[in-house]
Each structure stands twice: as structure tokens, then as C-alpha cells.
C-alpha positions in Angstrom: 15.1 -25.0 4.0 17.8 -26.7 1.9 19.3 -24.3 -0.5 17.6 -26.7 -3.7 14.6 -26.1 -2.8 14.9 -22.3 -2.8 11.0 -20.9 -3.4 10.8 -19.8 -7.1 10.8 -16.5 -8.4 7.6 -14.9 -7.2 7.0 -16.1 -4.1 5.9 -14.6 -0.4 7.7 -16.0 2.3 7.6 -14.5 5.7 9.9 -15.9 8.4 13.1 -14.9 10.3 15.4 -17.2 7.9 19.2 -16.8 8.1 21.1 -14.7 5.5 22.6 -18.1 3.6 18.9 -19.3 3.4 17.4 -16.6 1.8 16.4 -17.1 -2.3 19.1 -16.0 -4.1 17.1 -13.0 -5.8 16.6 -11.8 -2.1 20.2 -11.8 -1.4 20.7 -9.5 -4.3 19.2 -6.6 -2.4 22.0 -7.0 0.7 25.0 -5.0 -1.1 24.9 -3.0 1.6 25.3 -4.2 5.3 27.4 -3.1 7.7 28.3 0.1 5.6 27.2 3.8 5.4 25.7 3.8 2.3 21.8 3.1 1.8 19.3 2.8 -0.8 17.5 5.9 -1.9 14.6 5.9 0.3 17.2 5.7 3.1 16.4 2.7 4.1 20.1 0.8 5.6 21.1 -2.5 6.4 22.3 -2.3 9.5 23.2 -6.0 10.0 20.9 -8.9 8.5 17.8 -8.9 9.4 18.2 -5.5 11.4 17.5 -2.3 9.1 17.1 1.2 9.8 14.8 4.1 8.2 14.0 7.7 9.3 13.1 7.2 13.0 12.0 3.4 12.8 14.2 0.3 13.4 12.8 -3.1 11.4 13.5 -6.2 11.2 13.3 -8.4 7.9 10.4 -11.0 8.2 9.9 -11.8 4.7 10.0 -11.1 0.6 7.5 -10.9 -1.9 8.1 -10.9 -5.5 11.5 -11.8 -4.8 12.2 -7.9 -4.9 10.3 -6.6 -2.2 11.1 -6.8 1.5 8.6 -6.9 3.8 9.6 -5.1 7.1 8.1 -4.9 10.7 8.8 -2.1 12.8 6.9 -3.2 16.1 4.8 -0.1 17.0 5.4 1.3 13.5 3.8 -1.0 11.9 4.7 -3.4 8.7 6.3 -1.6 5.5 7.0 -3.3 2.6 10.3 -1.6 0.4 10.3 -2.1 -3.1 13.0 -1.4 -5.7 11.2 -1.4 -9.0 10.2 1.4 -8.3 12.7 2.5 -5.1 10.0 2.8 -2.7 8.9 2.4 1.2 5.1 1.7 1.5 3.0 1.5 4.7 0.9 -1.5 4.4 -1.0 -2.6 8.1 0.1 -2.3 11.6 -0.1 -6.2 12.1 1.2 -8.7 10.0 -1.8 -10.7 10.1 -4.0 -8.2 8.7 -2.1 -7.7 5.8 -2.2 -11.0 4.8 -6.5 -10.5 5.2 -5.6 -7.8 3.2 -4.3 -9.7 0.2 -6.7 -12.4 0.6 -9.5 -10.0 -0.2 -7.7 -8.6 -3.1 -6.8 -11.7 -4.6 -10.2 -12.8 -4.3 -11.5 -9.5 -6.4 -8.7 -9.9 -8.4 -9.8 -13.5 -9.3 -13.9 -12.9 -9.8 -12.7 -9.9 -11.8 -14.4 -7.5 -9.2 -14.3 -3.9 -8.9 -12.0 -2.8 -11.2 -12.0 0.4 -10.6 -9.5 1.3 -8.1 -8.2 5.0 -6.3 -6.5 6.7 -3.3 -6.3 9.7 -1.8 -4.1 11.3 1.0 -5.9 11.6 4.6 -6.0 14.8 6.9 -4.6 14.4 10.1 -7.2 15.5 11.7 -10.6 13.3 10.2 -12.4 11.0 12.7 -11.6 7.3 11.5 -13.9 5.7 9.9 -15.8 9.2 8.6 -15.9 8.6 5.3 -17.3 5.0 5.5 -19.9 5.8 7.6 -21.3 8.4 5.7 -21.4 5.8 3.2 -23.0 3.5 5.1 -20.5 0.9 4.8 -19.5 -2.2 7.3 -16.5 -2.5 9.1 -13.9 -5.4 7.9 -12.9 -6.5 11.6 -10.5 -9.3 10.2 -8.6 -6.3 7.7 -8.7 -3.6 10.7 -6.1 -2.9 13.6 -4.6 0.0 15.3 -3.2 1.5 12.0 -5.7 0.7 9.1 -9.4 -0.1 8.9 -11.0 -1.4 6.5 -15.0 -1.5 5.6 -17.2 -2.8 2.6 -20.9 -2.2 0.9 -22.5 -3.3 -1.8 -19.5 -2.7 -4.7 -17.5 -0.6 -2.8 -14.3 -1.9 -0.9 -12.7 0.7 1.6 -9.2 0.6 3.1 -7.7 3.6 5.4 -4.2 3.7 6.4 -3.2 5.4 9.3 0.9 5.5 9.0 2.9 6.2 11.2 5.1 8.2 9.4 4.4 9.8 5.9 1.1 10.2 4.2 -1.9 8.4 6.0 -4.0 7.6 2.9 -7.8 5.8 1.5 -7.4 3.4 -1.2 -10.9 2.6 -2.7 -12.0 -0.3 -4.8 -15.4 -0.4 -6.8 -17.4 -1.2 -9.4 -17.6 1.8 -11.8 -16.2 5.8 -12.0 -19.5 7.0 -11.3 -19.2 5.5 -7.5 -15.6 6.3 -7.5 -16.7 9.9 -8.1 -19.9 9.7 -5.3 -17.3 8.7 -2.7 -14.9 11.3 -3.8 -17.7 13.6 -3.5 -18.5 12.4 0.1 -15.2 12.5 0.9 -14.6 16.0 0.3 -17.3 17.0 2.1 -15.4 16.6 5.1 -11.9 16.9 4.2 -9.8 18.8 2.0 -9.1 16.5 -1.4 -7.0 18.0 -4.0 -5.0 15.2 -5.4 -6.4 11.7 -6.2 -3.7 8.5 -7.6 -5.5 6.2 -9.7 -4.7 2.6 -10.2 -2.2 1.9 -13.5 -4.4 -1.1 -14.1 -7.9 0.4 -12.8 -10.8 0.4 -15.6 -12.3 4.0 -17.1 -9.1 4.9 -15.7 -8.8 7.9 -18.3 -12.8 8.4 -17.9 -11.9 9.2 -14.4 -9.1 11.1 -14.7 -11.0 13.5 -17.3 -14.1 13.6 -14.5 -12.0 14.4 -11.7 -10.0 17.4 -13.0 -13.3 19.0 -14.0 -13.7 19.7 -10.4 -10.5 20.6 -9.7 -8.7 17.9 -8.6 -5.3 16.4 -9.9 -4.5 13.2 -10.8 -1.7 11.0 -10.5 -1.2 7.6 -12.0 -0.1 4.8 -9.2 1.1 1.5 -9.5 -1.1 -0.9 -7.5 -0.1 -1.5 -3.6 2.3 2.1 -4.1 -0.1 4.1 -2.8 1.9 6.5 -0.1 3.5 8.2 -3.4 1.4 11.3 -4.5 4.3 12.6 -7.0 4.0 15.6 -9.0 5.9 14.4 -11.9 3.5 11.7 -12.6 0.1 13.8 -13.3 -2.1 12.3 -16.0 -3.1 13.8 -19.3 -6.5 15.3 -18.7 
């Protein structure tokens, strides 16, 4: 890929290019190889593409944004790192079904479907799939592996993410607050639920907010895709 005709701002590219190949907005995020220092997740460049965080060693296979790296730790799974805001985020344990992933989003994005949009964190212990099946919801076989699953109704979209390290969390997508609020009630039905991060962009966002802390759960706001940060500095008004 000759250097002018580097991919424009905003692109995905996945591949296992050389360092001198990479968009030049990529190559901004490489201040660091071959030293001791790291970002603030931790996250180290060992050597391009060879990176290192907590117990996992990855390998670069791609950007997105231009600002995001998208990371594949074999057995651990793919993690994207992003540093606007400085972040690690489990995302699939396959490449390939992240991409389904996005194709499915994109496509609600574009019909302007489901706009309502939440996540909670997973206990360790609930069966997989639980939730969806009280629900009565379908399995997604083409969005599913060994670390996330993924299942769909009528105006409900259901994603759980089974990481390998950190939180293992449900990010739900549907139509209005009062499903949001049936699933949530199904959910803790079998699990404890005491924190729920809603979408910065999701509709009836405040509606929801306002619903959930009358039963006692708290609310934090999340960008969309950053969902493995529950923080306690960023509860909503209520």
C-alpha cells in the first residue's frame, strides 16, 4: 500500500501491515516501543506489532477511527484500545464476529432502529444465554463464539460478552425504555444488577435514567462500544 494512497481519516483497516505502512494518524500512537513506559491502561509496545497488557500478549491487526487499535490476543480474545477516552475494551473472541457485530449495528444505525441502548455488568456465575431465553429470544449464530453470544426478538437486540479478563457484561439494544426496563426486570431476577451504563446517544436516555434509580439502581453514562467501564465518577443526574 503505497504511502499516497494512505486510507483517509476514519477508516478500519485490519491487516498485519509493516510500521512505515501504517496511516500516519496510526503511527502517532507508537511513541513508545521498545521502552518502559506505557499508556495508562498499561497497555506497552513491546516491538511493532507485538504489545503487552496485564497477562495477555497481542498483536496489532488493525485501526479504526484512525485512533483506535484493534488487538488480538489469540485465546484472549480481540480488544480494541482507544485513546479518546484512554481505554481497553473487550469486543468478540474472533475477529470475524466482530465484524458481524458491526454489520448489525450499522444496519440499526442506518434504519434508525432501536435507539434505545444499555449494559450491565455479568455475574460470573449466570448460565449463558439465561437472560435471552427467558426472553424468548433467538440465538445470532453468525455474532456468537466462545466469548460472546449474541440473540434477537422482535425489537430487542442482545449481545453478552464473556471477557477474559475484566468485567463480562450485556449490552442491550431496543426499541423503547419500557422494554429496556422489562429486560432489566428479567435480568435481575436471576442475577444481582446494581449498576446499569446507558448509551450517551441512546433515546429517553434521561427517562431511563429517572426509571431505573427508582428501583434502586445506579446509572452511568457510557460512550457507545466503551462498555467494560462502569465508573463511579460518571453517575447521571437522577
Amino acid at each position: 500500500m503505497p504511502r499516497e494512497h494512505e486510507m483517509p481519516d476514519g477508516a478500519l483497516w485490519l491487516g498485519l501491515l509493516p510500521r512505515e505502512m501504517l496511516p500516519e494518524r496510526a503511527q502517532s500512537l507508537l511513541d513508545f516501543e521498545g521502552g518502559a513506559e506505557s499508556f495508562p491502561t498499561g497497555l506497552r509496545l513491546v516491538h511493532w506489532p507485538l504489545w503487552s497488557w496485564k497477562d495477555l500478549q497481542l498483536v496489532a491487526v488493525g485501526a479504526w477511527h484512525d485512533w483506535k487499535l484493534i488487538l488480538w490476543s489469540g485465546e484472549g480474545g480481540l480488544w480494541v484500545y482507544a485513546n479518546m477516552p484512554e481505554q481497553m475494551d473487550f469486543v468478540a473472541g474472533e475477529l470475524r464476529t466482530w465484524l458481524e457485530i458491526l454489520a448489525v449495528e450499522d444496519g440499526l444505525a442506518e434504519a434508525e432502529r432501536l435507539r434505545v441502548e444499555l449494559a450491565f455488568p455479568l455475574d460470573s456465575h449466570l448460565s449463558r444465554g439465561l437472560i435471552a431465553e427467558r426472553l424468548g429470544l433467538r440465538p445470532v449464530p453468525e455474532c456468537t463464539d466462545r466469548l460472546v453470544s449474541s440473540y434477537e426478538g422482535e425489537d430487542l437486540w442482545v449481545r453478552e460478552a464473556r471477557a477474559p479478563l475484566g468485567i463480562s457484561f450485556c449490552v442491550v439494544r431496543c426499541d423503547t425504555s419500557e422494554r429496556a426496563l422489562l429486560l432489566i426486570e428479567n435480568a435481575r431476577e436471576v442475577m444481582r444488577l446494581e449498576s446499569v451504563a446507558i448509551s450517551a446517544w441512546s433515546e429517553s436516555r434521561t427517562q431511563l435514567s429517572q426509571a431505573l434509580a427508582r428501583e434502586g439502581i445506579r446509572t452511568t453514562s457510557s460512550n457507545r462500544q466503551w462498555w467494560s467501564d462502569f465508573n463511579d465518577s460518571d453517575v447521571l443526574d437522577s
